[in-house]
N, C-alpha and C positions, 0 to 999 in steps of 0.2 A: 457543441464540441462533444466529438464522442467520447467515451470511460475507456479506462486502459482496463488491462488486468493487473495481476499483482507480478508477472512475468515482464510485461511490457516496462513495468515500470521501473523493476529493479534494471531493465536493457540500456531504459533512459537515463538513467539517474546514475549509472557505470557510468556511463561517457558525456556527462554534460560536461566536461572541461573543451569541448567542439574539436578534438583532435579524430582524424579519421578511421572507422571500424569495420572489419567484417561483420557478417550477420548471413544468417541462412536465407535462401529465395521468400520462401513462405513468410517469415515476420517481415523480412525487408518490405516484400512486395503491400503486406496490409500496412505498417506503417508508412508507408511511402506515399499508399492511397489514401490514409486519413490526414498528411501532411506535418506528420512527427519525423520524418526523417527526409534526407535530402538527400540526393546525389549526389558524387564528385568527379572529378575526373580520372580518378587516382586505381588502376587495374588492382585486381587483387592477387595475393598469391599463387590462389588455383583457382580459375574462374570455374572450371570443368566439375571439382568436386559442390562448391558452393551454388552452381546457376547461377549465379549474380555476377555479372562484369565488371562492377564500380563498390568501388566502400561506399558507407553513408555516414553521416553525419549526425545530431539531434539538429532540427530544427526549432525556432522560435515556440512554434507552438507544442513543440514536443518539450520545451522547457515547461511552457506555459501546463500542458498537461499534467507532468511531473508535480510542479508545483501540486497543483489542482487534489491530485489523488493523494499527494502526500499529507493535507490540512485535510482531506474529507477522513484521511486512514485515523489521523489523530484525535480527529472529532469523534469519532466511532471508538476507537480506544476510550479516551477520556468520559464517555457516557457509558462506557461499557465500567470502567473503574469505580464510576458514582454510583448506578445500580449496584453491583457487585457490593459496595461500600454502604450501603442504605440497608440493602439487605443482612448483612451483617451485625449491625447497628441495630437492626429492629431485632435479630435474633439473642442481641446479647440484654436487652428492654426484655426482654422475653422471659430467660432465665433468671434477670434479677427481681423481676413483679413474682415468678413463680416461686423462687428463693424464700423473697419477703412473705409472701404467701405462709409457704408451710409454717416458716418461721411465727408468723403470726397465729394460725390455724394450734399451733401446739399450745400457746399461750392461753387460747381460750376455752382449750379443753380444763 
């Protein structure tokens, strides 16, 4: 299965309720290709300004995609939140040994 973008995805994730959408030639045409979006029968407003003759649809697997990218974005969040949060944590160990530190170093003068 191929990766969306973060473009592609918010496109999908609009319209998964499967009601019919315009969409420019260029995304239509690569989604169409990878099998994220589906044809209808259904004319468009202005075929002439769009290129595209028909709305699309999300398909199954353009659910399926969706899906896909939205648990990989949260996974990368959520490890991005730990690091961030570790690091943190080590920096605040840091200042309390250095703290205790001086504190002590005064003591034994």
């Amino acid at each position: 299965m191929e990766t969306i973008s973060r473009k592609d995805f918010e496109l999908l994730c609009k319209h998964l309720k499967g009601e019919p959408f315009e969409v420019d030639y260029k995304t239509a045409e690569r989604l169409v290709g990878l099998g994220y979006l589906e044809l209808t029968n259904i004319p468009t407003s202005d075929p002439a300004a769009l290129g595209f003759k028909y709305k699309v649809i999300v398909s199954e697997n353009g659910i399926v995609a969706c899906d896909h990218y939205g648990v990989d974005r949260k996974d990368l969040s959520q490890a991005n939140f730990r690091s961030w949060l570790a690091i943190w944590l080590s920096f605040a160990a840091l200042a309390i040994s250095l703290l205790d530190f001086c504190i002590n170093a005064a003591d034994l003068l």
